[in-house]
KOLTI-958505 format. One record per atom (N, C-alpha, C): residue number from 1; residue in one letter; atom name; x, y, z. Coordinates in Angstrom, 3 decimals, decimal comma. Example, Ala and Ser with C-alpha at 12.3 -4.5 7.8 and 13.67 -1.06 7.14 Angstrom:
// KOLTI-958505
    n  res  atom         X         Y         Z
    1    A     N    13,190    -5,690     7,800
    1    A    CA    12,300    -4,500     7,800
    1    A     C    13,200    -3,300     7,800
    2    S     N    12,850    -2,250     7,080
    2    S    CA    13,670    -1,060     7,140
    2    S     C    12,900     0,030     7,870
//
This chain:
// KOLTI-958505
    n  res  atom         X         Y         Z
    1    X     N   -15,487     3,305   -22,873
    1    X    CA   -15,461     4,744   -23,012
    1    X     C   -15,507     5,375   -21,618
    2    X     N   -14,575     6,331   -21,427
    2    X    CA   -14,421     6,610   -20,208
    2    X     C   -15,630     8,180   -20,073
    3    X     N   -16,185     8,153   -19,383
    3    X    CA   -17,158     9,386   -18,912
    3    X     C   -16,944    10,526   -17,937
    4    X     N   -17,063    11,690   -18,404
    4    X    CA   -16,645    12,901   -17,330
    4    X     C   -17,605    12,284   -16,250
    5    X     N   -17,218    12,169   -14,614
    5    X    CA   -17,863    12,629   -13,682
    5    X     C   -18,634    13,967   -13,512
    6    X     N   -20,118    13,381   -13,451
    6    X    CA   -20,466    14,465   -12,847
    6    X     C   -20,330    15,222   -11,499
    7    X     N   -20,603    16,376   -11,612
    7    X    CA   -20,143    17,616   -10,118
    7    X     C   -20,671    16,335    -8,923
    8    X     N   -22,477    15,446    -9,343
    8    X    CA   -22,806    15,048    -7,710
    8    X     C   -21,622    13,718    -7,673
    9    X     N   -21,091    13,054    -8,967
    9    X    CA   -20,484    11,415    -8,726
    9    X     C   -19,198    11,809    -8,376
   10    X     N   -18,257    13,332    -9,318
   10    X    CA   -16,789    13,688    -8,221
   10    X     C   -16,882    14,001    -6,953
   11    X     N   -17,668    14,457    -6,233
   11    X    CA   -18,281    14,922    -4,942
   11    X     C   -18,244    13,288    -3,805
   12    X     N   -19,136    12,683    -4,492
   12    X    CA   -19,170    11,173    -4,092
   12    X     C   -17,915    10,918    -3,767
   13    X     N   -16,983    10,754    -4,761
   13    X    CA   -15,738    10,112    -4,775
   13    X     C   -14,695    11,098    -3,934
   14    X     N   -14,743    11,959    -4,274
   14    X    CA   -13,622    13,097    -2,985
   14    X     C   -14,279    12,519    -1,370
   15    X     N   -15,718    12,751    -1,216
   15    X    CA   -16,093    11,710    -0,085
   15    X     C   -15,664    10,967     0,404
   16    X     N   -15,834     9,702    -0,428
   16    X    CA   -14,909     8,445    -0,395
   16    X     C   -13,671     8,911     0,127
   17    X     N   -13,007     9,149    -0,256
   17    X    CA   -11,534     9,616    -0,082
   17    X     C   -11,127    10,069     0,589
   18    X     N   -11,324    10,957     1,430
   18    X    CA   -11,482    11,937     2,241
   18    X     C   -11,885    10,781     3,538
   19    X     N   -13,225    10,342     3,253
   19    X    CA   -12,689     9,751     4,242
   19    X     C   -12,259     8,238     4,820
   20    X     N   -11,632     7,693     3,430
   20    X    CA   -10,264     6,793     3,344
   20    X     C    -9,183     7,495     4,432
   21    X     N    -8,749     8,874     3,608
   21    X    CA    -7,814     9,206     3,995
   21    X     C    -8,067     9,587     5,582
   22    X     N    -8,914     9,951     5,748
   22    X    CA    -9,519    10,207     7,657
   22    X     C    -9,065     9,128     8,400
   23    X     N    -9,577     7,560     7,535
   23    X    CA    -9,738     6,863     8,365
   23    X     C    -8,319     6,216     8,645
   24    X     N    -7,430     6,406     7,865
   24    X    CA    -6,178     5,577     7,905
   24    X     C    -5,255     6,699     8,401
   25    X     N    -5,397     7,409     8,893
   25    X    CA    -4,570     8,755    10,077
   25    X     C    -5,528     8,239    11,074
   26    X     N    -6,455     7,938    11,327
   26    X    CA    -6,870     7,792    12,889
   26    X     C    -6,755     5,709    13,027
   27    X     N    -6,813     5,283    12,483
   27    X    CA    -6,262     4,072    12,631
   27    X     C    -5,472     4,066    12,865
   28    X     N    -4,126     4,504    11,747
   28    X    CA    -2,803     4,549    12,415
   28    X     C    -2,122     5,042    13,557
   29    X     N    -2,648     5,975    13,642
   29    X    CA    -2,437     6,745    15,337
   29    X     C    -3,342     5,794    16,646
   30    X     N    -4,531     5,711    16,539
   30    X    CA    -4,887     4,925    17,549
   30    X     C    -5,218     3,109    17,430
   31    X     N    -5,179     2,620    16,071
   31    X    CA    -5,904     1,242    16,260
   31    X     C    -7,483     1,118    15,678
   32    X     N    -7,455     0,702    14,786
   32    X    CA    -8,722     0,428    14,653
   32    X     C    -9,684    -0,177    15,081
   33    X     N    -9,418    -0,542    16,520
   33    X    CA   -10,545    -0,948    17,454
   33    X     C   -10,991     0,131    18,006
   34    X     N    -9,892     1,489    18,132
   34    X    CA   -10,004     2,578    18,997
   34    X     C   -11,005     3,679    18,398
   35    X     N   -11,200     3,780    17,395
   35    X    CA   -11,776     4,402    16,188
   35    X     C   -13,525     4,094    15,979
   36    X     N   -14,009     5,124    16,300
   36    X    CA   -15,570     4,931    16,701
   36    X     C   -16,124     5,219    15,024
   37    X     N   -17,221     5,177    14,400
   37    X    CA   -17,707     5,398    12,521
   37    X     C   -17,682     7,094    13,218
   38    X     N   -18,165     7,849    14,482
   38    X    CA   -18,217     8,977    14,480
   38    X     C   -17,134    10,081    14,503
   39    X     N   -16,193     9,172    15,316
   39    X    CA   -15,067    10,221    14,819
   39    X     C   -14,362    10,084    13,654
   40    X     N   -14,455     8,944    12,782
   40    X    CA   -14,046     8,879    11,584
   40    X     C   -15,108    10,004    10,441
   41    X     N   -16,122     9,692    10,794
   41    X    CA   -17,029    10,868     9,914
   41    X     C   -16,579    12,334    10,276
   42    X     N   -16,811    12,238    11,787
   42    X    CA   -16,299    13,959    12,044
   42    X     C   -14,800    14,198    11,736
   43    X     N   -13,876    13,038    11,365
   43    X    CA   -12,232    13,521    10,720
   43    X     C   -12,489    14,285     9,168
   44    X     N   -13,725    13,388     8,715
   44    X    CA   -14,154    13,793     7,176
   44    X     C   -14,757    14,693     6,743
   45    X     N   -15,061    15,351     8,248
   45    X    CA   -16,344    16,104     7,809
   45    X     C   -17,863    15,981     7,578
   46    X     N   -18,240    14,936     8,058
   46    X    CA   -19,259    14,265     7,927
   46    X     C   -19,953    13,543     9,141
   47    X     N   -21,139    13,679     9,296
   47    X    CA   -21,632    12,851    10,627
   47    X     C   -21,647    11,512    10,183
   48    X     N   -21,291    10,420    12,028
   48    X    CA   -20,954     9,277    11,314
   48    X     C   -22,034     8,468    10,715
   49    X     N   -23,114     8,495    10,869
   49    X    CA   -24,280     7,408    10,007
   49    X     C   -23,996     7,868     8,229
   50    X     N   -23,056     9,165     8,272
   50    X    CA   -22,891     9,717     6,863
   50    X     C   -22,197     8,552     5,926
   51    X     N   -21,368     7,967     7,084
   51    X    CA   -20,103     6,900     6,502
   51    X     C   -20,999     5,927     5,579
   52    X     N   -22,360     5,489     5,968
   52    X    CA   -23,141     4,497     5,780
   52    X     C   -23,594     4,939     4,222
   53    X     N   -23,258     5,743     3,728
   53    X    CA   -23,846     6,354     2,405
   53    X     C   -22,631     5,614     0,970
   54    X     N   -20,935     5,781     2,198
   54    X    CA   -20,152     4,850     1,191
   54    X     C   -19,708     3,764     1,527
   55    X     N   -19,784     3,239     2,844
   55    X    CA   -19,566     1,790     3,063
   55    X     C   -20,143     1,350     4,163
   56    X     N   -20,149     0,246     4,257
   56    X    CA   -21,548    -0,693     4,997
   56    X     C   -21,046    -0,528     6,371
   57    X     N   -19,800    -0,315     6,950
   57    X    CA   -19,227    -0,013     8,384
   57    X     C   -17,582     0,241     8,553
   58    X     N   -17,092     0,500     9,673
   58    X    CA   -16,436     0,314     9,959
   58    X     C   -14,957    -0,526     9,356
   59    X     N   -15,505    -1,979     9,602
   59    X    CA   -15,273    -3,275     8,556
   59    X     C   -14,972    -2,663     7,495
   60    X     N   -15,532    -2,185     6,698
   60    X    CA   -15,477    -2,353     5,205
   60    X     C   -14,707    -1,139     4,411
   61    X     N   -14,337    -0,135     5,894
   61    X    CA   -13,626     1,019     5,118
   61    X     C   -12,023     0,640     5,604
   62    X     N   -11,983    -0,124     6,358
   62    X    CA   -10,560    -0,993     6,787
   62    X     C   -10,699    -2,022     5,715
   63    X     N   -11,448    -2,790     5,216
   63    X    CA   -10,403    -3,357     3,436
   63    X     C   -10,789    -2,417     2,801
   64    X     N   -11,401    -1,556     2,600
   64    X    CA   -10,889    -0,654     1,254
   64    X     C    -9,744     0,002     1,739
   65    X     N    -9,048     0,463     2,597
   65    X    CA    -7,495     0,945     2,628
   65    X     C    -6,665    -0,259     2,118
   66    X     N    -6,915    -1,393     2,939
   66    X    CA    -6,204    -2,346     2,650
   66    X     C    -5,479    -3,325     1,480
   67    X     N    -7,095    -3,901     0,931
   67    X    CA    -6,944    -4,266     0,267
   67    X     C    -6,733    -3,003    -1,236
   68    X     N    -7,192    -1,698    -1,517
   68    X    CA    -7,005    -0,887    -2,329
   68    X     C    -5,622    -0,363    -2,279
   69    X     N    -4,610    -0,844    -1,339
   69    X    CA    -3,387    -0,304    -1,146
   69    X     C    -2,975    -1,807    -1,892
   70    X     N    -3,344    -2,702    -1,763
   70    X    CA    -2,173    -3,814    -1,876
   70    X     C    -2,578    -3,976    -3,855
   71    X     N    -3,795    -3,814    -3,852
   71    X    CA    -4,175    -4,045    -5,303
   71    X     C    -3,382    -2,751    -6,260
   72    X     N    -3,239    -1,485    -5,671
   72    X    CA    -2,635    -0,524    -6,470
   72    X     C    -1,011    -0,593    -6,812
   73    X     N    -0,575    -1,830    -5,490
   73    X    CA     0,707    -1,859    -5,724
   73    X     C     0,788    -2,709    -6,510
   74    X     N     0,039    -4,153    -6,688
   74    X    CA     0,482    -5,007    -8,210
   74    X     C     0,261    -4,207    -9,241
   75    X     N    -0,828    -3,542    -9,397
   75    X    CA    -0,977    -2,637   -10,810
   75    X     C     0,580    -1,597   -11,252
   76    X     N     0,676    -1,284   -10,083
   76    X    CA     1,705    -0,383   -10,126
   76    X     C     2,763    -0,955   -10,191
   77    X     N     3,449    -1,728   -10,077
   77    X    CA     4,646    -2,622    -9,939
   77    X     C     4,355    -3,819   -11,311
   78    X     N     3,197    -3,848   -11,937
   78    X    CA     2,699    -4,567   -13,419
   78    X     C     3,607    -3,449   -14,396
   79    X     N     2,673    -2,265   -14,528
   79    X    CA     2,562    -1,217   -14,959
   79    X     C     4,150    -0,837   -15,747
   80    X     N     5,013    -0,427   -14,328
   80    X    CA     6,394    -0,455   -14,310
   80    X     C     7,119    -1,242   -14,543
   81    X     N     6,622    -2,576   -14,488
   81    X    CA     7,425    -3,323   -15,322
   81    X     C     7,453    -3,876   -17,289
   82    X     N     6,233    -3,434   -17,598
   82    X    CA     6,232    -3,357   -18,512
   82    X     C     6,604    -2,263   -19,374
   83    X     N     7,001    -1,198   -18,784
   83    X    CA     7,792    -0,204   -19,271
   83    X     C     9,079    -0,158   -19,058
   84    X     N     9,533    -0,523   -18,733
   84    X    CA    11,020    -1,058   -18,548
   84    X     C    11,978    -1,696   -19,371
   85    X     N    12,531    -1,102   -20,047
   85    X    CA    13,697    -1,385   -21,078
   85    X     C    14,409    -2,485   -20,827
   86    X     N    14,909    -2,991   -19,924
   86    X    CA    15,650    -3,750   -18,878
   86    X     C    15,044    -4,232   -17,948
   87    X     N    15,564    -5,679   -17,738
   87    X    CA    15,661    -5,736   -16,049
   87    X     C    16,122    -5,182   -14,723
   88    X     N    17,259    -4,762   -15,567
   88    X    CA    17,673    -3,967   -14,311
   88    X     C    17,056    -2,832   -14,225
   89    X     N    16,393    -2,168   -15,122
   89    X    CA    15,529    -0,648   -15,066
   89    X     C    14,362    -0,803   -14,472
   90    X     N    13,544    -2,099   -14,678
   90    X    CA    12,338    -2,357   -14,074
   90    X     C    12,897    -2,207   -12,674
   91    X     N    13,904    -3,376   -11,715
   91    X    CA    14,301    -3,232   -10,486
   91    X     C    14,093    -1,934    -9,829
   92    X     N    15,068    -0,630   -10,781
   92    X    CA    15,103    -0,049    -9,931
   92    X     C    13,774     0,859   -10,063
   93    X     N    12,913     1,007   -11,386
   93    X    CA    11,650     1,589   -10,828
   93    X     C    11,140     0,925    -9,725
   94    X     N    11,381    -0,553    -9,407
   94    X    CA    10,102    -0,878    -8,821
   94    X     C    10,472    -0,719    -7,912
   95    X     N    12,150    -0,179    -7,239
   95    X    CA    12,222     0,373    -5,751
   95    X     C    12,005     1,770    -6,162
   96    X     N    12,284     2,355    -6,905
   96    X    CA    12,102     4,280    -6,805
   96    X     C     9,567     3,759    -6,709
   97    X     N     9,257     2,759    -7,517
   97    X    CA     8,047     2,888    -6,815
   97    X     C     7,479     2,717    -5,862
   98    X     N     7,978     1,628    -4,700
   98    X    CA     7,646     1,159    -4,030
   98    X     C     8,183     2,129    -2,682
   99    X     N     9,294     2,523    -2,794
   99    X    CA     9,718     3,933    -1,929
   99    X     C     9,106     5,109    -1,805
  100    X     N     8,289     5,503    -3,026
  100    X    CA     7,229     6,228    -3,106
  100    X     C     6,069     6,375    -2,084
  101    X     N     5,460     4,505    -2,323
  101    X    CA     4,303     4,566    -1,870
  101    X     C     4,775     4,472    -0,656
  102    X     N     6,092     3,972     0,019
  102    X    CA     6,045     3,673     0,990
  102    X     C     6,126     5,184     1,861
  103    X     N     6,695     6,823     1,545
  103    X    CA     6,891     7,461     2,229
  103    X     C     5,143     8,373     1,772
  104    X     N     4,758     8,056     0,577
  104    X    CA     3,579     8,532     0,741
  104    X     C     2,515     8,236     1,219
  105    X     N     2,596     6,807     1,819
  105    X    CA     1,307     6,281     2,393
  105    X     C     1,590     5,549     3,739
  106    X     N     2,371     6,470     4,728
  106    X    CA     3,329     5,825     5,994
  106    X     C     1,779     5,496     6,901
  107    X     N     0,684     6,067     7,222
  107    X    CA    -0,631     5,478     7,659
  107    X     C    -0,882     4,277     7,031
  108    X     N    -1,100     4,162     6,025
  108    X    CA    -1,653     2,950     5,387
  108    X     C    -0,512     2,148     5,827
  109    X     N     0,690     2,150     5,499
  109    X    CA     1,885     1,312     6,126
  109    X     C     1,606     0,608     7,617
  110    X     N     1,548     1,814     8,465
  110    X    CA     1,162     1,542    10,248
  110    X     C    -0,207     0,614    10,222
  111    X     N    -1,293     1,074     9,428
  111    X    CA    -2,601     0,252     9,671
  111    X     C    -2,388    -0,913     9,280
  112    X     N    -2,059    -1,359     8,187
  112    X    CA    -1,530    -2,731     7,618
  112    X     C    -0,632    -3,747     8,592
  113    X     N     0,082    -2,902     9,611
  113    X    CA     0,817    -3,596    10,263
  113    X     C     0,000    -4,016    11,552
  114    X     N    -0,847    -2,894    11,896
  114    X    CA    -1,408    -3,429    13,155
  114    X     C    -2,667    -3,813    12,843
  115    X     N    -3,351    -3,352    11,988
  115    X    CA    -4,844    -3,976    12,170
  115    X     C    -4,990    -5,086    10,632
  116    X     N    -4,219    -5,659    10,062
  116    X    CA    -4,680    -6,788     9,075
  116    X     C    -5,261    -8,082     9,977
  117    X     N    -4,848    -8,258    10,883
  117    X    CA    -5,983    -9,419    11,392
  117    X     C    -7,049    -8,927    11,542
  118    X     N    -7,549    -7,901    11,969
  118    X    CA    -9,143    -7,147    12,287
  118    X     C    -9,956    -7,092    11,114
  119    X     N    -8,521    -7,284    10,165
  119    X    CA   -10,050    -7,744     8,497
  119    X     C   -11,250    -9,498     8,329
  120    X     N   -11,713    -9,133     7,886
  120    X    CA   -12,595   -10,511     7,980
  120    X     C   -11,364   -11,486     6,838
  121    X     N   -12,403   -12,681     7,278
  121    X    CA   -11,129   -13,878     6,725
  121    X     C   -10,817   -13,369     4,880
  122    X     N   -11,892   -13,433     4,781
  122    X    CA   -12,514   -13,104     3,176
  122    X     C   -11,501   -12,211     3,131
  123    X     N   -11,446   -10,858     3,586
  123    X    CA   -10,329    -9,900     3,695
  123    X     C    -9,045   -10,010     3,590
  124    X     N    -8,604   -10,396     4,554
  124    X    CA    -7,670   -11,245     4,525
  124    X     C    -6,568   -12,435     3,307
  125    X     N    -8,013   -12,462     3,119
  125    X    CA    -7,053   -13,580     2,050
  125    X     C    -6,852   -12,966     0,612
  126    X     N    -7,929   -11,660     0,499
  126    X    CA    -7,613   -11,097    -0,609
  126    X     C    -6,224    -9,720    -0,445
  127    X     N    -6,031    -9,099     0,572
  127    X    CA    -4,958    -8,727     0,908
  127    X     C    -4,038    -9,931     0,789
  128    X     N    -3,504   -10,957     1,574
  128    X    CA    -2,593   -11,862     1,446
  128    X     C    -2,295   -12,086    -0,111
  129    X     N    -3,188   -12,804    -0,962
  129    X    CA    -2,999   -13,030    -2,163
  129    X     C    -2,426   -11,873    -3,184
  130    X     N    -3,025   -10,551    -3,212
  130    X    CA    -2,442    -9,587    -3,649
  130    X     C    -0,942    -9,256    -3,086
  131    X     N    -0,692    -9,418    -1,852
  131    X    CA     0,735    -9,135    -1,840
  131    X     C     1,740   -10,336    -2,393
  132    X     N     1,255   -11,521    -1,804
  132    X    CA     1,644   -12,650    -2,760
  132    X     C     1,877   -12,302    -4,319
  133    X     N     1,240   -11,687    -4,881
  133    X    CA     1,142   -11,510    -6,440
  133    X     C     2,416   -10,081    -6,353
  134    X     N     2,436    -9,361    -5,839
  134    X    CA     3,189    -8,353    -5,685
  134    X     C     4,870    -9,465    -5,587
  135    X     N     4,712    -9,951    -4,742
  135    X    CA     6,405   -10,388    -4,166
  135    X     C     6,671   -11,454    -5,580
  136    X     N     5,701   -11,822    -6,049
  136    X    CA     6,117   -12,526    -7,222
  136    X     C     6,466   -11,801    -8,375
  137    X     N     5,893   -10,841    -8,810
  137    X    CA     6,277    -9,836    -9,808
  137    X     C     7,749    -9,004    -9,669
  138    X     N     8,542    -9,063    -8,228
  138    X    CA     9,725    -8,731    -8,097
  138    X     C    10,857    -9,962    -8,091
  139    X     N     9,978   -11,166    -7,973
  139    X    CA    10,628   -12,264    -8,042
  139    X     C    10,995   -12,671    -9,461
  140    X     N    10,294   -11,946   -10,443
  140    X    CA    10,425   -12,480   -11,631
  140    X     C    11,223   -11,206   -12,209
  141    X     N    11,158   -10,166   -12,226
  141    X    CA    12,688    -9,768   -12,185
  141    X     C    13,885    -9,788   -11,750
  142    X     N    14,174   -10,268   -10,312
  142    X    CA    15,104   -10,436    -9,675
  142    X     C    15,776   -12,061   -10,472
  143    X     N    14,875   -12,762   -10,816
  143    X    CA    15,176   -13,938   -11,514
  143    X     C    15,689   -13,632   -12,656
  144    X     N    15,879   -12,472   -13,689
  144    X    CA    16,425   -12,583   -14,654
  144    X     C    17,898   -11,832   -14,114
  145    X     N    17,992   -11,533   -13,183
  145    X    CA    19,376   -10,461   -12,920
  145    X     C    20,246   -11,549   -12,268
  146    X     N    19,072   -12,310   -11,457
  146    X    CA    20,220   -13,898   -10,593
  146    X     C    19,637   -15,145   -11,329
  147    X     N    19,989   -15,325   -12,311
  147    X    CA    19,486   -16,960   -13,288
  147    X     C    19,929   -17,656   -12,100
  148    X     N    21,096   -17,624   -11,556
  148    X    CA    21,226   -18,902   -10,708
  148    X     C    20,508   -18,599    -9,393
  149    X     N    20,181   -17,801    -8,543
  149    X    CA    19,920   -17,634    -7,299
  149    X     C    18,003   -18,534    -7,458
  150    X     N    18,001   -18,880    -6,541
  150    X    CA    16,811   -20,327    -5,887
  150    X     C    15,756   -19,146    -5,887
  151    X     N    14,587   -19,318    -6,146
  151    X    CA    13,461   -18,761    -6,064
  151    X     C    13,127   -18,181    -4,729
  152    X     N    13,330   -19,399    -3,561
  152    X    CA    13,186   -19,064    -2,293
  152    X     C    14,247   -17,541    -1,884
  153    X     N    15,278   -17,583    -2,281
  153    X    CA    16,583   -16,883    -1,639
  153    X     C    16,085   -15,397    -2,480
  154    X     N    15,222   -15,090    -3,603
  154    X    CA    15,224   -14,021    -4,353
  154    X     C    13,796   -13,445    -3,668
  155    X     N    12,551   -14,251    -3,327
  155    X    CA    11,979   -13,704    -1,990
  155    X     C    12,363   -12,947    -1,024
  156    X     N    12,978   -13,879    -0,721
  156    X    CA    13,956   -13,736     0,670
  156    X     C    14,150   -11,979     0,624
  157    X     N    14,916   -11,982    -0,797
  157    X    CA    15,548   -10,233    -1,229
  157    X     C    14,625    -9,637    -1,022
  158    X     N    12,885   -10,089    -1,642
  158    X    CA    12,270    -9,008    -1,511
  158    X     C    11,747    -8,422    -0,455
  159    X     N    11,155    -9,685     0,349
  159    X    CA    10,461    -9,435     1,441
  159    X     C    11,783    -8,475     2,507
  160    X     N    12,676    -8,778     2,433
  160    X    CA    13,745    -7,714     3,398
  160    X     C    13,851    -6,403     3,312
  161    X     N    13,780    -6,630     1,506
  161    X    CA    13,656    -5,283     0,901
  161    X     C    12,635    -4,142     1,492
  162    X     N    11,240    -5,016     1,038
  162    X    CA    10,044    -4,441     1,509
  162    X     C    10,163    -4,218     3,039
  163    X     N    10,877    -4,728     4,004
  163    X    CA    11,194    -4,410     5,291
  163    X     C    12,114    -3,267     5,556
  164    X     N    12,734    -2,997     4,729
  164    X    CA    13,782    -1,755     5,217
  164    X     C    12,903    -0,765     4,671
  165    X     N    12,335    -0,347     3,436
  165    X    CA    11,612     0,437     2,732
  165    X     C    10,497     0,678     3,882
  166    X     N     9,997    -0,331     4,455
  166    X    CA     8,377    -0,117     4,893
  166    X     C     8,794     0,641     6,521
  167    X     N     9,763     0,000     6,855
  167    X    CA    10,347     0,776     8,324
  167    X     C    10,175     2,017     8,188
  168    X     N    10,786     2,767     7,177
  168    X    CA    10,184     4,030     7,349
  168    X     C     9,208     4,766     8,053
  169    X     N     8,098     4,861     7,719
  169    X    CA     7,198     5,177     8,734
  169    X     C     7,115     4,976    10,260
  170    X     N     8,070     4,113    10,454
  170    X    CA     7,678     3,513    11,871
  170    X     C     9,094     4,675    12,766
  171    X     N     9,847     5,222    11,680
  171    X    CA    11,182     5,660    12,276
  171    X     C    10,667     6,646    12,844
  172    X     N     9,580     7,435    12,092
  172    X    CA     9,025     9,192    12,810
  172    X     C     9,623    10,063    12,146
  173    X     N    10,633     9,809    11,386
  173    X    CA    11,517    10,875    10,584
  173    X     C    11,194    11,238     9,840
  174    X     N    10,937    12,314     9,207
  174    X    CA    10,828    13,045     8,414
  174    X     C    11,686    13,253     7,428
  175    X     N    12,794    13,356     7,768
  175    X    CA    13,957    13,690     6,772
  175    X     C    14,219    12,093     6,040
  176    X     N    13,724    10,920     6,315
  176    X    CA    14,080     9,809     5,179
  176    X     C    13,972    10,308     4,054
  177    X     N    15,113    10,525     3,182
  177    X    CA    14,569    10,488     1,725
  177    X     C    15,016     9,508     0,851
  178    X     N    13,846     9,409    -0,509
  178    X    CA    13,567     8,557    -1,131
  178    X     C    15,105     8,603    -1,852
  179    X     N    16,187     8,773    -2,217
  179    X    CA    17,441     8,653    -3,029
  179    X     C    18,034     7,470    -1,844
  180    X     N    18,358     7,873    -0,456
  180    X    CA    18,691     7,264     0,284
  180    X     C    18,358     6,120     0,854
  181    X     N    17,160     6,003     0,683
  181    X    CA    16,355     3,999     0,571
  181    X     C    16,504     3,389    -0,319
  182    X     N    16,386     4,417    -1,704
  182    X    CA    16,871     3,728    -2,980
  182    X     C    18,098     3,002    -3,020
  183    X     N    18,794     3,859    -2,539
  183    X    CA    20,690     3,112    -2,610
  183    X     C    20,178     1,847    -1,611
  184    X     N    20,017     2,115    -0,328
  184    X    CA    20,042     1,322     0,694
  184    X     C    19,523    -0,314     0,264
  185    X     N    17,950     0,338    -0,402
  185    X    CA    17,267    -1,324    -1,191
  185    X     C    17,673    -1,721    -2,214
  186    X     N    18,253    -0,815    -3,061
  186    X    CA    19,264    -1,545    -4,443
  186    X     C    20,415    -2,426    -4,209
  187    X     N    20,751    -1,875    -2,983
  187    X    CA    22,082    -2,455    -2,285
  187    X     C    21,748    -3,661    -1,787
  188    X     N    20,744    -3,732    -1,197
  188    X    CA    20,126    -4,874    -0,340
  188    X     C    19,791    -6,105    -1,615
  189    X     N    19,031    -5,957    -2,248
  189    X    CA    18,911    -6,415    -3,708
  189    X     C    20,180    -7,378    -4,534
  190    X     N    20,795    -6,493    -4,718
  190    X    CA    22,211    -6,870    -5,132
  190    X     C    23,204    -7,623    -4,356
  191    X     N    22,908    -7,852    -2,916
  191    X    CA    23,855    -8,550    -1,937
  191    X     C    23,855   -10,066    -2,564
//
């Protein structure tokens, strides 16, 4: 049974969030070595020993971006595929989804790229495994569209895929839009 939040536990959680979202704009811009708990609190609004109220440091608010980005994308890429009439309809939600997250979460994109070793091993391996589980869930659609294409070679599609899509952020542009990656990774897909 799901329960209204109360005013103090939504408060909590916009917290949280807030300063998630703080912390993965100042990671991405400087590095998360560069990134002191105080200016991450003062991005949030909050003094930094405040941080200590939702996570134990530093450490631990770098895997919750992390690993909470990679876990929302199997759910989300589960999700969409089980609504999917088709294989080929799942495909292309799961690029119109994955294009999504990728232009809506271009920080989380940049932090992932530069600071996933700075997670602890433990970290690490639960990010790794979740994206693992992700590239397999496109592998198993891409497998019903290529019966013959090798398991390895339909990877291959995705992980490239996920490379042109994820560039984004790194371009600075603004004007990428999501119709135009779509073609680009459907295309890529289909080669």
């Amino acid at each position: 049974m799901n329960e209204t939040p109360t005013p103090r536990s939504q408060a909590k959680a916009d917290r949280r969030e807030a300063l998630l979202d703080a912390a993965a704009s100042l990671f991405a811009e400087r590095g998360f070595t560069r990134v002191s708990l105080e200016e991450l609190g003062s991005a949030a609004g909050v003094s930094g020993p405040a941080v200590y109220r939702h996570f134990d440091g530093k450490q631990d608010v770098l895997a919750a971006i992390l690993v909470d980005a990679s876990s929302n994308l199997c759910r989300g890429a589960q999700t969409v595929i089980e609504h999917a009439a088709t294989p080929r309809a799942a495909l292309e939600s799961l690029v119109q989804f994955h294009v999504e997250f990728a232009l809506g979460n271009a920080d989380v994109i940049r932090v992932q790229d530069r600071d996933l070793d700075s997670l602890t091993a433990s970290d690490q391996h639960d990010v790794r495994a979740l994206q693992r589980s992700y590239v397999e869930l496109w592998v198993g659609v891409l497998s019903q569209l290529h019966p013959d294409a090798a398991t390895t070679e339909l990877r291959t599609r995705a992980h490239a895929t996920f490379g042109l899509i994820n560039s984004t952020p790194h371009s600075g542009r603004a004007g990428a839009t999501s119709a135009v990656l779509e073609r680009m990774a459907l295309a890529a897909l289909d080669a």
